[in-house]
C-alpha positions in Angstrom: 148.1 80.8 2.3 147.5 81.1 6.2 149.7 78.9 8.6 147.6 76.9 10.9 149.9 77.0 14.1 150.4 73.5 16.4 149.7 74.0 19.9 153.2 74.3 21.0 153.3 77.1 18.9 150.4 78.6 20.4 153.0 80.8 22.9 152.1 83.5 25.3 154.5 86.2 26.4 153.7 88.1 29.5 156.3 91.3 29.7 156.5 93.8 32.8 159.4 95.7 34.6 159.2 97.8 37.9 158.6 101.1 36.0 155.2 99.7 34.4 151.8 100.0 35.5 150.3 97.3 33.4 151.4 93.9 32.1 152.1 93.8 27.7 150.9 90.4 26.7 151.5 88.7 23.0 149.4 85.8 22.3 148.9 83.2 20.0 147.2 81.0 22.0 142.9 81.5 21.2 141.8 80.3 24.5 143.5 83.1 25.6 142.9 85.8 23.5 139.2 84.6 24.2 139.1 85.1 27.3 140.7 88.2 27.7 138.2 89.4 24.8 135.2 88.1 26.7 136.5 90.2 29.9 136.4 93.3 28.0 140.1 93.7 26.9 140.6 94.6 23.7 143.6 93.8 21.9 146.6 96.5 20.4 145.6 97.0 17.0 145.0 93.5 14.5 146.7 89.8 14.4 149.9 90.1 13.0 150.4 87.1 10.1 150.7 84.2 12.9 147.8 85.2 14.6 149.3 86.9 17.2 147.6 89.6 19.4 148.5 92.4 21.9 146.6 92.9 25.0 147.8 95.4 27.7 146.8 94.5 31.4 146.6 96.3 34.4 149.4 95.2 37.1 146.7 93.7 39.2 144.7 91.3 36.7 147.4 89.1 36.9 148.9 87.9 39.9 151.7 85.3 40.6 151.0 82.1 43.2 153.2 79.8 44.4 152.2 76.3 43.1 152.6 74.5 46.6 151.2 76.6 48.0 147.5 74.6 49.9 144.0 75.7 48.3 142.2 78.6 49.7 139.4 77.8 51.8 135.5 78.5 50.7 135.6 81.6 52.4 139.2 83.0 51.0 137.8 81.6 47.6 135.0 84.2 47.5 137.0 87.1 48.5 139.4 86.2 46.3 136.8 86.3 43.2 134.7 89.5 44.2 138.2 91.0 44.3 138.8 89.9 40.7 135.8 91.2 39.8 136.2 94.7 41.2 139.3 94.6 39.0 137.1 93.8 36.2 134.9 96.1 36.5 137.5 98.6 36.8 139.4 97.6 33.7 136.6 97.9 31.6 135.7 101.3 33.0 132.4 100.2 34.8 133.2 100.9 38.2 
């Protein structure tokens, strides 16, 4: 019989170190491992029995804001996402 989780079991683990060149990520949250499905990532082999997956990041995919820090304007904004999309494009061996 399969265990439905709750969402606050739905966790996401994000693992590094200075050594690394790519973030390990465990998920059991499906929004997530959507998305990072739908950008081309595939995950580490299959769920294990709660449904969670593996997904191994490059260092740059991911990057860590400070949360008071003001909003970008329009023209930072659009940098910012043709950057993330080189990055993409990268990831999945496109460009």
């Amino acid at each position: 019989m399969e265990h439905k989780l709750i969402k606050m079991e739905q966790e996401t683990s994000i693992l590094g170190n200075a050594d690394s060149r790519e973030w390990d990520i465990v998920t059991c949250d499906p929004k997530y491992v959507r998305g990072f499905e739908r950008k081309g990532w595939k995950a580490e082999g299959p769920a294990d029995e709660w449904g969670a997956k593996r997904f191994k990041l490059p260092l740059r995919a991911i990057g860590i804001r400070n949360s008071k820090k003001r909003p970008r304007s329009g023209i930072a904004n659009t940098l910012a996402l043709r950057k993330a999309a080189r990055i993409d494009q990268r990831a999945s061996g496109k460009g």
